[in-house]
N, C-alpha and C positions, 0 to 999 in steps of 0.2 A: 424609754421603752420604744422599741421598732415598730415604725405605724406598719399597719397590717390589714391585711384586705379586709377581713370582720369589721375593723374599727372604717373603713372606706365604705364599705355596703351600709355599715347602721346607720353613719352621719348621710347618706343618699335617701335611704329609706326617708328619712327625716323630713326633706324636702329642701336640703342647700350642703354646699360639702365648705367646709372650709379651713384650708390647711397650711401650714407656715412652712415657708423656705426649710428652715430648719431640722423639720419632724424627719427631715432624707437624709439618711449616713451618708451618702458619696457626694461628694464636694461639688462633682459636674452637674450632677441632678439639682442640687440647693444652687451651685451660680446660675445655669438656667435660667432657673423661678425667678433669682434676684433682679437677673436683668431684665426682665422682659414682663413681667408680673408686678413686680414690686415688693419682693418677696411674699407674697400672697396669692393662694389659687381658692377662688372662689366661683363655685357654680353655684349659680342658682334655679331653682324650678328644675331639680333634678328629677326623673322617671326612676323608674324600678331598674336596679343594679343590673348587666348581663355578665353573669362570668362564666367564664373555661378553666381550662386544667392551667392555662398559662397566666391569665389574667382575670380581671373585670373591668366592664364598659360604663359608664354613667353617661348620662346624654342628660343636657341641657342647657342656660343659658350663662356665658361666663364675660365679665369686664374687662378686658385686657386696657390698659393704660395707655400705650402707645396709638389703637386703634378709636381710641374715642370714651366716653362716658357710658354710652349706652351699652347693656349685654345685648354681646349676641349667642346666637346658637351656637354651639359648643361639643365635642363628645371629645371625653378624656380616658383614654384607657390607661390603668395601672398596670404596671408589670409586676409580677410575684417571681418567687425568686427559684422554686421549683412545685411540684405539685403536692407534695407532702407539707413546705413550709410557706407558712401564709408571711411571709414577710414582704412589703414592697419595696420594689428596688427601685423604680423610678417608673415617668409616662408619657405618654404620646398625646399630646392636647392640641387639636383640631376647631380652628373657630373661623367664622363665617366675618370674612372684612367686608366694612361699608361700602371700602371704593375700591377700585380696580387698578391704582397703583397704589401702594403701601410706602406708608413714611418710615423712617427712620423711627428705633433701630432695625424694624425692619427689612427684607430684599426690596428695592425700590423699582422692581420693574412693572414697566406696563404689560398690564394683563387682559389688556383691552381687544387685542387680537383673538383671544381663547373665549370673549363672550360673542365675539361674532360669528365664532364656529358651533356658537350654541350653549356656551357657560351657560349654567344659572347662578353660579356665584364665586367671588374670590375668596380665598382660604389664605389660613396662614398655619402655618405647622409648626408647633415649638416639640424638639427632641431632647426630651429632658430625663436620658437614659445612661447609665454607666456605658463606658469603654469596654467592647469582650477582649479577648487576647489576641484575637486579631486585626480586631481595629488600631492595636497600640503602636503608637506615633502616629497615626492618620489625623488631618484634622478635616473633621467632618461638623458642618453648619447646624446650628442648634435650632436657628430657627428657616423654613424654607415657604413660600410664597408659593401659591398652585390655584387651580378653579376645580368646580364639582359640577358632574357633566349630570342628567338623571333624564332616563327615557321611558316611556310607557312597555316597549320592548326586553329592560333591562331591568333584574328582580332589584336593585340595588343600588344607590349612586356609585360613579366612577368619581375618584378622586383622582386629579393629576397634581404633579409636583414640578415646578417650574422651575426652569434655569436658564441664565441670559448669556451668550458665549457671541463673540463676534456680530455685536447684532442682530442674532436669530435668536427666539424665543424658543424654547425646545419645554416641552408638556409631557410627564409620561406617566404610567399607572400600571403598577405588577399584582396580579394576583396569583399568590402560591397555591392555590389551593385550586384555582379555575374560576370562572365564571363561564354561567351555560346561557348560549345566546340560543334560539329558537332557529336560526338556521343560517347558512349561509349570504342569505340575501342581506342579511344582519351588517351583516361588516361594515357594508358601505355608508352604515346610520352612524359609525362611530365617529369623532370629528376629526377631522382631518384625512379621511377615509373614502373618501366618495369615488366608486367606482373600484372599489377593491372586492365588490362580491364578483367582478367578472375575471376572478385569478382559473375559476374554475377554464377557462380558456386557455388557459396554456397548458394543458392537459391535451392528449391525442384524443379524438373523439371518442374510441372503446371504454376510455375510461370514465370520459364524463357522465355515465351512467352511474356508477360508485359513488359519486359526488350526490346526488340528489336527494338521499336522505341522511346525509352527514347532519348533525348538530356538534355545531365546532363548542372547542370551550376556552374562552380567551383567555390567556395566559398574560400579553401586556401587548398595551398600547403606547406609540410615540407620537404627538404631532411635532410639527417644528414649522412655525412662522417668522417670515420675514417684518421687521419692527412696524413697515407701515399693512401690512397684514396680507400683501398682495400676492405673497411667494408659501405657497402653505402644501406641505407634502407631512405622509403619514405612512407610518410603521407600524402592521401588528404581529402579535406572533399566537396560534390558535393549535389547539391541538385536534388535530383532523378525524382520527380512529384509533382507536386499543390495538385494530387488527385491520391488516386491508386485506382485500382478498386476492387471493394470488393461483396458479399453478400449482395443481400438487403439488408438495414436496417444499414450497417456499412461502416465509411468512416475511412482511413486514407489517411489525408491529410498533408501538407506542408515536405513530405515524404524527409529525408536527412537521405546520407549515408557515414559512415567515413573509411575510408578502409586506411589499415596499410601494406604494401609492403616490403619484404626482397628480393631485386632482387639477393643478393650473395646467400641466401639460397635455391630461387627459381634454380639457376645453378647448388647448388649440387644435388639439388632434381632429375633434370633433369638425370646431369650424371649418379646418381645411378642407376634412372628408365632406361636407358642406358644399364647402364649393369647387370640388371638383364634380361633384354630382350635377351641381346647374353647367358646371362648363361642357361634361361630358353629353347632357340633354343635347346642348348648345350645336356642337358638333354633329350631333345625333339628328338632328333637324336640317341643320346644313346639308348633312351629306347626301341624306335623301331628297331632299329637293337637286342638288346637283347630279343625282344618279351615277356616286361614282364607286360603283358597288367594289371595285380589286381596291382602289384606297382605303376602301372603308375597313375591308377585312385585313391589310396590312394595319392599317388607323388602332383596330381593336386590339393585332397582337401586339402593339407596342404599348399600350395602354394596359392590357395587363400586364405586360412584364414591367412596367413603370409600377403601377398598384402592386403588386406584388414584394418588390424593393421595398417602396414606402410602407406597405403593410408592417414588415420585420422592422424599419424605422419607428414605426407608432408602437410596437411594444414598450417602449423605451418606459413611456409613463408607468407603467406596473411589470414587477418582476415578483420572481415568487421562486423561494428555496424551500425542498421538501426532505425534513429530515428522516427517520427511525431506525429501528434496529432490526437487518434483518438476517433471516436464516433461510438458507439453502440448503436444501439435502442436512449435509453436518456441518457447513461454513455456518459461522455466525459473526457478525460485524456490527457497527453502528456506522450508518453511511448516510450521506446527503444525496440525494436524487436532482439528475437535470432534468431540467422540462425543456421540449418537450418529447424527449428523446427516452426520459423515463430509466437514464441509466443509472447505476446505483455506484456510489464512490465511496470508498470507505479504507481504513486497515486493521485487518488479522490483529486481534492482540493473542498470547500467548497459548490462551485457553478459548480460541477461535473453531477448536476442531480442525483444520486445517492438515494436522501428520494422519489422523484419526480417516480423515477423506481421501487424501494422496496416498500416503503410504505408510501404514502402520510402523513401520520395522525403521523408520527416521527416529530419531532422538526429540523427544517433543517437549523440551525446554529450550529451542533457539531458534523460536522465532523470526526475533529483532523485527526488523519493520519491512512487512509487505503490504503493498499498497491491493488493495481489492475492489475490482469492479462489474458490476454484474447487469446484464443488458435483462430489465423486466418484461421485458414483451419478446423475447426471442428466447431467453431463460438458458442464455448462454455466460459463461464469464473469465473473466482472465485476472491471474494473481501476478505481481511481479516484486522482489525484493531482496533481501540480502538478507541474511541467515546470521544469529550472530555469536555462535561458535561452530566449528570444524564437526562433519556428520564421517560416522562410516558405510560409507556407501557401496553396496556389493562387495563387504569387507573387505573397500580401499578407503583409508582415512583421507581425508578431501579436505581441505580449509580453504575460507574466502567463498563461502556460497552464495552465490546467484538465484533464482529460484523464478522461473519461469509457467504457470500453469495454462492451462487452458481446459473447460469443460463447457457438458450440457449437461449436469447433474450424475446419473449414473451409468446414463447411457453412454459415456464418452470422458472420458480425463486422460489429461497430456498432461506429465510433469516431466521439466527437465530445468536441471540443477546444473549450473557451470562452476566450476571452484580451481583448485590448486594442489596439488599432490606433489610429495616431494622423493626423488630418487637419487640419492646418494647426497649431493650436496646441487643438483639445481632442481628447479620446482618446475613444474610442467603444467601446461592447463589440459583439464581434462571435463569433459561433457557426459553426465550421465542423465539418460532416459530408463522412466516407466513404462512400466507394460500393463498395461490394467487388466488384459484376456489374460496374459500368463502369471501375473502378479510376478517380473521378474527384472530387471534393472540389468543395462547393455552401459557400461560408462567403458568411453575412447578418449586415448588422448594420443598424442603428438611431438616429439620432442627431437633437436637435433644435437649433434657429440655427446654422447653420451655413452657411459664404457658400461661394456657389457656386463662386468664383475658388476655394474651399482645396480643394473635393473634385476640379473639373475639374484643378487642377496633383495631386493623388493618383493623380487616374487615369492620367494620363499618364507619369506615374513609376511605377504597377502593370500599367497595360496598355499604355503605349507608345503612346496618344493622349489627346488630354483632348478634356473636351467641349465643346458648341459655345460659341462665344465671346459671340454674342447674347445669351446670360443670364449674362451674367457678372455683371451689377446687382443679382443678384437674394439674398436672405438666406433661404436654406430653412429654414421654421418648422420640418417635419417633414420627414424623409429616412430613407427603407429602401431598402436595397441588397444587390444578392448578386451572389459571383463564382461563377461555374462556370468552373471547370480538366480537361480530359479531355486525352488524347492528341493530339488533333488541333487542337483550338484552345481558349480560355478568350473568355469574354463577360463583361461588367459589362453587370448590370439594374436598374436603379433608379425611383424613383418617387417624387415630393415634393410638398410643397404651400410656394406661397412667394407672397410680399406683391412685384406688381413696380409699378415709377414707370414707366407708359408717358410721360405727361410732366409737365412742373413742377406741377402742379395734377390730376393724377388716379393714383393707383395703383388696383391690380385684383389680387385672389386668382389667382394662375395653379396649376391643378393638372397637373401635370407627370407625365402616366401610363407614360410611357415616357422613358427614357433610355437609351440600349444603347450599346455600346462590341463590337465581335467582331473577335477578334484572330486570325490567320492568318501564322504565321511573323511574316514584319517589315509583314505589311500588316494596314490595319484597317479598319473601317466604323462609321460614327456615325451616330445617327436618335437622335433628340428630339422628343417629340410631347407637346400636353397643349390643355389647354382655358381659356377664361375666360368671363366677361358683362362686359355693359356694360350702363348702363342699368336700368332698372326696370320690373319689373310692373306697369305702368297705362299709361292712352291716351296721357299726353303725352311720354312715355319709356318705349319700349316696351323689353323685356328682349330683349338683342344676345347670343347667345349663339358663341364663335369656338372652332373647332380652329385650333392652332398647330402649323407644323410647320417647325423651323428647317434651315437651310441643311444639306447633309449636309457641305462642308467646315466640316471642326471649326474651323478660322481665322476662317470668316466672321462678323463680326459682325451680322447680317441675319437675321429669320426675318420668314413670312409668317402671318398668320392671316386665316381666310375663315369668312363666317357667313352661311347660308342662311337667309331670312325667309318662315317660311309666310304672312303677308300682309304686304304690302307698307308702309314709311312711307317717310316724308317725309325728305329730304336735311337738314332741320335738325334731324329727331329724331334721326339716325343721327349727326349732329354732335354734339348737345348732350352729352354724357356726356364728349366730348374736348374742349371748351372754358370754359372760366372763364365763370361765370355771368353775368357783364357784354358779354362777346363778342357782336359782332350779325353776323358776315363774310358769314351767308347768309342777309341778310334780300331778300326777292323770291326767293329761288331755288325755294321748293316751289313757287309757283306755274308756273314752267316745268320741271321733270321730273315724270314720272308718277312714284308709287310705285318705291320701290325692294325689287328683289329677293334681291339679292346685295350683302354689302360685303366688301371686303378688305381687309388694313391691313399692312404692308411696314413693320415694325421698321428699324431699322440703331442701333446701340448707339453710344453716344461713341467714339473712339480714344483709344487706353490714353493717349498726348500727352495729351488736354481732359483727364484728369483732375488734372493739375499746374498746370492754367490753370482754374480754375471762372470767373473773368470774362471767358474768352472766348464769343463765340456759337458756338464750334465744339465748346464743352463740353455740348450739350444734345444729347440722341437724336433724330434726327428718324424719323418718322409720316409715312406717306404711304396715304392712302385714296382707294381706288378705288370707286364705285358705278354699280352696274348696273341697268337696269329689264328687264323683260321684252321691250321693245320693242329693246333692245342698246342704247338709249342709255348713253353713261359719262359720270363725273364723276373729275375728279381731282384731291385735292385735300393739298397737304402741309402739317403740322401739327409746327408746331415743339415740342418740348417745353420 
């Protein structure tokens, strides 16, 4: 039959418990007993049972074999196996050793350093508990060797659990549940601890007022001694507040603080600071007996700036990391704080509110990992990280995000996102920014060779037109472009420089100062504007300078360019730049038109057909020039390319 917590409380009640290795189903629980017990656990002068949902406690005096003849003090808790069945699965038995090193089979270390810090007694811990699923394959010691520390201050003894590594004694004690210490000054009573209630110092002054009625609640203690006991530094970790008080609008809460204590270092600190005090008297008497008032006051600046060094040198003995969770506005993180700088470090997980703050209309499953930090005394912060899939951004798809923030809560947020957009077959970087007054997003990018066919089909797959068809010839050396996305409609603005073949024998630099695209529901508007020359700076070819402005239907393949001549030439100089240097078609003709004052020139581009045909004549663009004189004389004249 399964011993059971009933059958553990009766034989207590009773006044001695006594149980056989065997009475335990799991084989680790019964070798335990065996070894270390002698297959036999026997308490005696046991107290009234204390149980929980998890267990029960029995306290009192128990024989371990290895420790001697005599019982000692003892408290054994059984584990049960859930709270409905009373069955026990094994227990944690706790007894008070003679000496302060432990024999075999015992851990044989000296424990003699932990009563000089204040022990009242050495323990020994036998773990005579099944393996859960996690422990499986771990091998963890059944039995462990520790001291029990007990203060007038502390509702409860501290048990530590002891382990010997490289010659340092290392001592620790966790409680899951807390323990509530009476106040900050407390800390420094723990052992190993001395001089850890002044962590509240590395605090900026504003704050150490927060600090004064804290009642921290110790979470665990570490000390760690050097074998002959002389090198002894201490770890706790306490948890500070539920809530700290903060600026409207920000919480950190579940606030825990882990502080790291050298009390031998803190004693030389002291001395030193000791005797720089008698040195500095020393001086201080000197100098005014000598009267050397301009030394004295150089004497002093160098002496603070020397204290001052060394001050940031003596923190060394105590550091202190302050965790919690906090929230801003709609940012929420879990973040470590510096001291004493007070800044908060942390990263956005998924469900951080972060799209919810910046900008709704992101995709708020791709995160991936931003790094968050937030200045608590200025109530300023900055987000940075990578995104980890592709956002549509001002309905341009963007992959490879960046993500750049910057705020002061509501009164101010910067976001800007840098990623990768792809137009036709290469990928371009592009930068888009928030607007937080307009709630509207400006993303520009950049890119060079790049054929105008691949950006005009982008556009019309991001804005729902492409651009005009006339330049579809054309290969942009250099191209910038920006979307603007608001509420009420989105534009595409660009501007290029490109190499175009007006015809088989002449290309021209066209710079392309405008390209717009402005989108309204399901309708849109196109304009394309830019400039070229023709021609040259000097009398026999004079320099034609054209604005070009192509058709506003985006289909048409057609645009016009018109070029006003402050003095007037001749119909063959305004030719010569469009014709092959062998050409003579207007020979006589400057002798019958005046001066010309005006040219035009009426594009129309191949049909997408010529280009599957290049040896038809239908494959070439044709040029049509118009010239005007001042008298309204016209010439008209087309120009095959």
């Amino acid at each position: 039959m399964p011993l059971s917590v009933d059958t553990i409380t009766e034989m207590a009640r009773a006044g001695s418990l006594r149980l056989q290795a065997d009475q335990f189903a799991d084989p680790v629980v019964s070798g335990v007993l065996t070894t270390y017990l002698g297959s036999e656990l026997k308490i005696l002068e046991s107290l009234e049972p204390e149980p929980t949902a998890e267990s029960v406690t029995v306290r009192g005096r128990c024989a371990v074999p290895g420790l001697g003849l005599e019982p000692c003090p003892a408290v054994a808790e059984f584990l049960r196996s859930d709270a409905q069945d009373g069955t026990v699965t094994g227990l944690v038995l706790t007894v008070d050793a003679p000496q302060w090193r432990l024999p075999q089979p015992f851990p044989t270390h000296d424990l003699s350093p932990l009563r000089e810090l204040g022990a009242q007694s050495p323990v020994v811990v036998l773990h005579a508990v099944p393996a859960t699923k996690k422990e499986a394959g771990q091998k963890r010691p059944p039995a462990v060797s520790g001291a029990r520390w007990e203060r007038s201050d502390i509702t409860e003894p501290v048990l530590f659990l002891a382990s010997m590594r490289d010659g340092v004694l290392t001592a620790s004690a966790g409680f899951p549940d807390g323990l509530a210490l009476p106040a900050l000054e407390h800390l420094g009573h723990l052992p190993g601890c001395t001089g850890a209630e002044a962590f509240s110092e590395r605090f900026p002054a504003e704050w150490r007022n927060c600090l004064i009625s804290v009642r921290p609640t110790l979470r665990e203690v570490t000390v760690q001694c050097s074998s002959d006991g002389k090198q002894v530094s201490g770890e706790l970790e306490i948890d500070l507040a539920p809530r700290w008080p903060l600026p409207e609008g920000v919480t950190l809460g579940a606030v825990r603080a882990r502080i790291a204590v050298d009390p031998t270092a803190r004693k030389e600190a002291k001395k030193a600071e000791e005797t720089e005090e008698t040195a500095e008297a020393e001086k201080t008497e000197e100098t005014e007996e000598t009267g050397k008032a301009e030394e004295t006051e150089e004497t002093e600046e160098a002496e603070e700036s020397e204290e001052a060094e060394e001050s940031e040198e003596k923190k060394d003995w105590l550091s202190v990391t302050l965790t919690g969770n906090l929230t801003a506005y709609s940012l929420s993180s879990a973040v470590t704080v510096v001291l004493p700088s007070m800044t908060a470090k942390g990263v956005l997980a998924h469900d951080s509110g972060f799209f919810e703050h910046m900008a709704s209309d992101l995709r708020k499953d791709t995160n991936g990992e931003l790094s968050f930090q937030y200045d608590l005394q200025k109530g300023t912060y900055d987000i940075t990280g990578k995104l980890s899939a592709a956002q549509k951004i001002a309905g341009v798809q963007v992959a490879n995000v960046t993500v750049k923030a910057v705020g002061d809560g509501d009164r101010k947020r910067e976001l800007t996102l840098d990623g990768r957009l792809t137009v036709g077959e290469a990928e371009i970087k592009a930068t888009a920014r928030r607007s937080q007054k307009a709630e509207s997003w400006t993303l520009t990018a950049e890119a060079e060779n790049i054929a105008f066919r691949d950006i005009s089909a982008w556009a019309e797959q991001t804005m729902g037109s492409g651009l005009p068809a006339s330049l579809t010839e054309l290969t942009l050396q250099k191209l910038s472009f920006t979307v603007v996305s608001t509420a009420e409609e989105r534009t595409f603005d660009a501007k290029a420089t490109a190499e175009f073949p007006l015809t088989a024998d002449l290309r021209t630099t066209v710079e392309l100062a405008e390209m717009k695209i402005t989108a309204k529901g399901k309708t849109s508007e196109v304009l394309a504007k830019g400039s070229f020359a023709l021609g040259h700076a000097d009398a026999e070819s004079p320099l034609m300078k054209f604005e070009l402005v192509a058709d506003k239907d985006p289909k048409s393949t057609s645009w016009t360019a018109t070029s006003t001549l402050e003095r007037g030439i001749t119909l063959s100089q305004a030719l010569a730049p469009l014709l092959p240097a062998n050409g003579q078609p207007t020979a006589g003709l400057p002798d019958l038109l005046p001066p010309l004052k005006k040219i035009s020139l009426r594009y129309t581009a191949p049909k997408a057909t010529d280009r599957t045909a290049p040896e038809t004549a239908e494959a070439a663009a044709s040029l049509v020039l118009t010239a005007e004189t001042p008298q309204e004389a016209r010439a008209v004249l087309v120009v095959m390319g």
